[in-house]
C-alpha positions as CSV (number, residue, x, y, z in Angstrom):
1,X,84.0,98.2,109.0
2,X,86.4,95.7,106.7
3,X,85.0,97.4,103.9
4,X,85.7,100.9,104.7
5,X,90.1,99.9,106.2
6,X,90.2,98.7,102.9
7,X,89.6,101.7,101.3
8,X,91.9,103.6,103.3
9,X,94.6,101.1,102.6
10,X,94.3,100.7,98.7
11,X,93.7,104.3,98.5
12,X,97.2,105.0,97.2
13,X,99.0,108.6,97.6
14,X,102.1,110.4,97.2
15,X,105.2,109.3,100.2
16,X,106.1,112.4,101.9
17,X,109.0,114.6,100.3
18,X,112.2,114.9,102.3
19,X,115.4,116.4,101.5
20,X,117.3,113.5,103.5
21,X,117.3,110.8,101.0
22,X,119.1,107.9,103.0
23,X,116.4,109.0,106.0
24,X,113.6,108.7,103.3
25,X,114.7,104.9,103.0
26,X,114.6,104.1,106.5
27,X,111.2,104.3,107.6
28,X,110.5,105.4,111.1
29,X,108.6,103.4,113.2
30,X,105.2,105.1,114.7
31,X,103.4,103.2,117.0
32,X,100.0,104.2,118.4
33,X,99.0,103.1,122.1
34,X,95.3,101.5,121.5
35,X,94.3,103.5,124.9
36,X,95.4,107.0,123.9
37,X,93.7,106.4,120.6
38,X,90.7,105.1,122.1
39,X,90.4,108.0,124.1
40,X,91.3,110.5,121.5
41,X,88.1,108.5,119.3
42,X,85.6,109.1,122.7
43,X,86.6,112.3,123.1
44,X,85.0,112.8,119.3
45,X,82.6,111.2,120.0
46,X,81.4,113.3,122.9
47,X,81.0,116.1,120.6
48,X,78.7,114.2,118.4
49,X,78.6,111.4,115.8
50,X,81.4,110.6,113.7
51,X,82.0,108.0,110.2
52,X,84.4,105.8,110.8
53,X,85.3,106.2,106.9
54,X,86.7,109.9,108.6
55,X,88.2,108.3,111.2
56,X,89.9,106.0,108.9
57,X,90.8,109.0,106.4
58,X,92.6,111.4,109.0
59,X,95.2,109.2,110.1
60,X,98.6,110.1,109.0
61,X,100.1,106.4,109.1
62,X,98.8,103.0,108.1
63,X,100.0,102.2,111.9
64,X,97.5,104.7,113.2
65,X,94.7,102.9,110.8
66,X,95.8,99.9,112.2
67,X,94.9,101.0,116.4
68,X,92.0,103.2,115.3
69,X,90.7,99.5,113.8
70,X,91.5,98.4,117.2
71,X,90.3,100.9,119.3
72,X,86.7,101.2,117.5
73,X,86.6,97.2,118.0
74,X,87.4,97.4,121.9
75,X,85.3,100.0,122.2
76,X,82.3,98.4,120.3
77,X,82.5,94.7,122.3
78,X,82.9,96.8,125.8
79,X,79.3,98.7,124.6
80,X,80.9,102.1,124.9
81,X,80.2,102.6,121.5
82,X,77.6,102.1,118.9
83,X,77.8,101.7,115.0
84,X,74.9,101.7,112.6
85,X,75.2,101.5,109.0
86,X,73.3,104.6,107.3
87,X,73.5,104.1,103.3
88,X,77.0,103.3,103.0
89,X,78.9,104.5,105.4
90,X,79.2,103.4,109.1
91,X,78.3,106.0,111.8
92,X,80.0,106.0,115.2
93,X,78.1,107.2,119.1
94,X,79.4,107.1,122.4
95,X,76.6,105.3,124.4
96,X,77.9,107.1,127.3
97,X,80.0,106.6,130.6
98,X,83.4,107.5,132.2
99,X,85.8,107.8,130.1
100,X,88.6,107.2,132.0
101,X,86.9,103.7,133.8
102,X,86.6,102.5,129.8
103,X,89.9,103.4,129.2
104,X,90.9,101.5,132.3
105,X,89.6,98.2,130.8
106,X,91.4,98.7,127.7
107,X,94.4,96.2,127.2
108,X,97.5,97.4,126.0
């Protein structure tokens, strides 16, 4: 799981283009609620198996990495979730139950 973060952290890109130049220099702070994440992530998971190296790659903010990290680890200790490595990437399934009684558990 380190492995594939890192990736997504040293992968490097282009900052956003805006025409407010003093904005562009403040950044705006995002912050992503571990148990709405958690829940979007199950909700994927529902629908089937899913890489965490995707998981990893559609967020739009390295604060959005940072609670999808935390959400697949919550989810992963309480069992609602199981990871196997297949060759070398890391598949995620939702072992089942309620979603909303997992979310529930979830500290914030």
């Amino acid at each position: 799981m380190l492995r594939a973060l890192y990736r997504v952290y040293s992968r490097g890109g282009k900052t956003p283009e805006t025409e407010d130049r003093i904005g562009a220099a403040i950044p705006k702070r995002i912050i992503y609620s571990v148990r709405s994440k958690s829940r979007q992530i199950l909700e994927r998971l529902r629908n089937g198996e899913e890489t965490l190296e995707t998981l990893y790659r559609e967020c739009a903010s390295r604060s959005e990495v940072v609670a999808t990290f935390m959400s697949v680890l919550e989810l992963i200790s309480m069992g609602s979730v199981h990871i196997d490595r297949v060759e070398e990437s890391y598949r995620l399934r939702f072992v089942g139950g309620d979603v909303d009684e997992i979310l529930e558990k979830i500290e914030e």
